[in-house]
C-alpha positions, 0 to 999 in steps of 0.5 A: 614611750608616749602613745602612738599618734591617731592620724587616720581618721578617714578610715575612723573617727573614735565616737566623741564622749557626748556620744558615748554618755548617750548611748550607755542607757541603752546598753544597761537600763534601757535596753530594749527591742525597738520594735516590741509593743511595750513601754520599754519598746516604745521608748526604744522606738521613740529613741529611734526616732528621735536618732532618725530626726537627727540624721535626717536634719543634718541632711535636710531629709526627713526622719521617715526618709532615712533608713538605717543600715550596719553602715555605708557598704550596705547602704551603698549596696542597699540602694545599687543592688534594690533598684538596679536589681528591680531593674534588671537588664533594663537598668544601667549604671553610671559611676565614675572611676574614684568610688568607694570599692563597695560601689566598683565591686556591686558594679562589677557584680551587677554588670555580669547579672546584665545591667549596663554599666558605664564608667566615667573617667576623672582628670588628675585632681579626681574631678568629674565633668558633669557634661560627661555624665550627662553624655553617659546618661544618654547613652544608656538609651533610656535604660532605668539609669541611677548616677552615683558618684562619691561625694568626697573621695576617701582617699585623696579628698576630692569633694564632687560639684553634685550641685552641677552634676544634678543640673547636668542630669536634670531632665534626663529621668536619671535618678541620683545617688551620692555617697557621703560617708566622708563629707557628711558634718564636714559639707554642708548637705541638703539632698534637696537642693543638691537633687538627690534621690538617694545620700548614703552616710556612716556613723564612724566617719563623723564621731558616732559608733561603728556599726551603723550607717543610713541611707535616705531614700526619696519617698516616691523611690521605695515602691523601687527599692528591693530589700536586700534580705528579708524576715521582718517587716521593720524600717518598711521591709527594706531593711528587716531585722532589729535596729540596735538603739545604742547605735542608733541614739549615738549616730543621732548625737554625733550628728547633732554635734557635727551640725552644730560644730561643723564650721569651727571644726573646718576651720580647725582641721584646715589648720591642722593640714596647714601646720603639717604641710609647713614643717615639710617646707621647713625641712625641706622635703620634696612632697606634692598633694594629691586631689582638688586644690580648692574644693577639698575635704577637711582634714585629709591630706594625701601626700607623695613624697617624692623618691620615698617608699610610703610603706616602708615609712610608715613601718618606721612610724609604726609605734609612733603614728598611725596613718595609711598609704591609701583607704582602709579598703583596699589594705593587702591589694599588691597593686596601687589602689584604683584611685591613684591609678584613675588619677593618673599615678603609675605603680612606681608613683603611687607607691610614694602616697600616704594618706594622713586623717586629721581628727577634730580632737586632733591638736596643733601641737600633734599635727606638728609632732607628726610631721617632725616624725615623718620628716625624722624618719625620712631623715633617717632613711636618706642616711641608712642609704647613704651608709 
């Protein structure tokens, strides 16, 4: 039997070879700690740096404005727990209902510690008004306030109009916050132009190592950030403990490659989507694609099929396609994930999803096999019932 199609890269993207050619040195000859004062730390170290410099350009940040973090929950954590925590009863929160379930869970959390919280409502496309945050913004009544909105959604695609959302805000003292794990080397990102006062992003989503995430910081906030945990005086005090410079030096490489890949990799995925969807015409079958027609993340594609029990689908696939019926996080939850539910979809509807992640080493003959298989495997169900 042939290996198993891999078509979840939004849960995670294996690292690309260049990447793991990288990082080996550093797990044999030149491993080191980074922060020791001799000529193997300092060449960590310089490895590091170099690593931060990667990071940062593909974000149009500075290496001294990234601090490196075991990857986007903490990050996420980092940013939403440092400053509202400084902040505390005179801080407020606005998220909208679509984010990542480390920022609904800190909310949640933060919430019961006394700062305001303010959730904004999304249309079925999982789009946000800016007006509306701005409204939000308001009505915080001059609380310390921090925005953090997903920048493309993990698990129907959707990638957030920052842009406008930053002009909306503008002039209010609200300071903004994104989460690009998904969307970073697929988007272009500057978090200048884009009015960023803090971007979180992770290694695994764009061919890097697992393990290690980063968060840039504006250089006027660190005065406002609290570190999570302490022992060390490393990365500024905000995040102590050694960095690990295999990972380090293989989240800098895969960043590289995303910068200098990223339009050839768009037009690729978008293909990949394109030939999936076709065979489902083909044959036939009743689907509907969830998320922003237009401005959508590469690569993912959430799909309800109509009258079909997605899980129950995918354990028919099981050994011959890896995919998922919503985010990696929400896995074991009896109930639709609160994506699908803010959108609109009711439990018997939401039930019919199935996410698929499109990897860029995904090829145009497996996009087809596994929209063959899916459709077999509908085929098949349809005919069991009927027996």
């Amino acid at each position: 039997m042939p290996a198993p199609l891999y078509l979840d890269h939004n849960a995670s993207s294996p690292p690309f070879p260049e990447v793991v050619d990288a990082m080996l040195p550093w797990l044999q000859e030149g491993h080191a700690n980074p922060h020791s004062d001799h000529l193997h730390g300092r060449r960590a170290a310089m490895a590091v740096a170099q690593a931060k410099a990667s990071i940062g350009a593909l974000v149009g940040a500075d290496a001294d404005d990234i601090v490196l973090t075991s990857g986007a929950t903490e990050s996420n954590n980092l940013v939403l727990q440092g400053f509202l925590g400084f902040h505390g009863s005179r801080a407020a929160l606005i998220h909208s209902a679509i984010e990542h379930a480390c920022v609904m869970e800190t909310g949640e959390f933060l919430a019961a510690k006394g700062v305001r919280r303010i959730v904004v409502g999304v249309d079925k496309h999982g789009r946000i008004d800016p007006q509306v945050v701005r409204e939000s913004v308001e009505a915080a009544n001059g609380a310390r306030t921090l925005v953090s909105l997903i920048h493309a959604n993990n698990e129907i695609g959707t990638v957030a109009r920052l842009a406008e959302v930053s002009a909306a805000i503008d002039g209010t003292g609200a300071l903004f916050h994104s989460d690009a794990s998904q969307s970073a080397g697929w988007v272009n990102l500057d978090v200048g132009p884009m009015g960023l006062d803090f971007l979180t992003l992770s290694s695994h989503k764009l061919g890097g190592p697992a393990g290690i995430g980063a968060l840039f910081v504006a250089p006027d906030l660190r005065q406002e950030l609290s570190p999570l945990s302490f022992g060390g005086g490393q990365q500024g005090g905000l995040r102590p403990g050694s960095i690990p410079v295999f990972l380090a030096v293989g989240f800098g490489v895969a960043c590289d490659l995303a910068a200098k890949r990223r339009s050839e990799d768009v037009r690729h995925s978008n293909a990949l989507v394109e030939a999936f969807i076709h065979e489902l015409k083909e044959r036939s079958v009743a689907f509907e694609i969830l998320g922003d027609p237009e401005q959508r993340l590469p690569g993912l594609l959430s799909v309800r099929l109509h009258g079909v029990d997605a899980r129950d689908l995918l354990d028919r696939l099981g050994p011959r396609l890896s995919a998922s019926t919503s985010s990696a996080c929400a896995a074991g939850e009896l109930r639709a994930s609160h994506v699908l539910r803010a959108i609109g979809l009711t439990e018997a509807e939401a039930v019919e999803v199935m996410r698929l992640g499109f990897g860029r080493c995904t090829t145009l003959h497996e996009a087809r096999a596994a929209s063959n298989l899916v459709c077999d495997a509908l085929e098949a169900s349809r005919s069991s019932r009927v027996d």
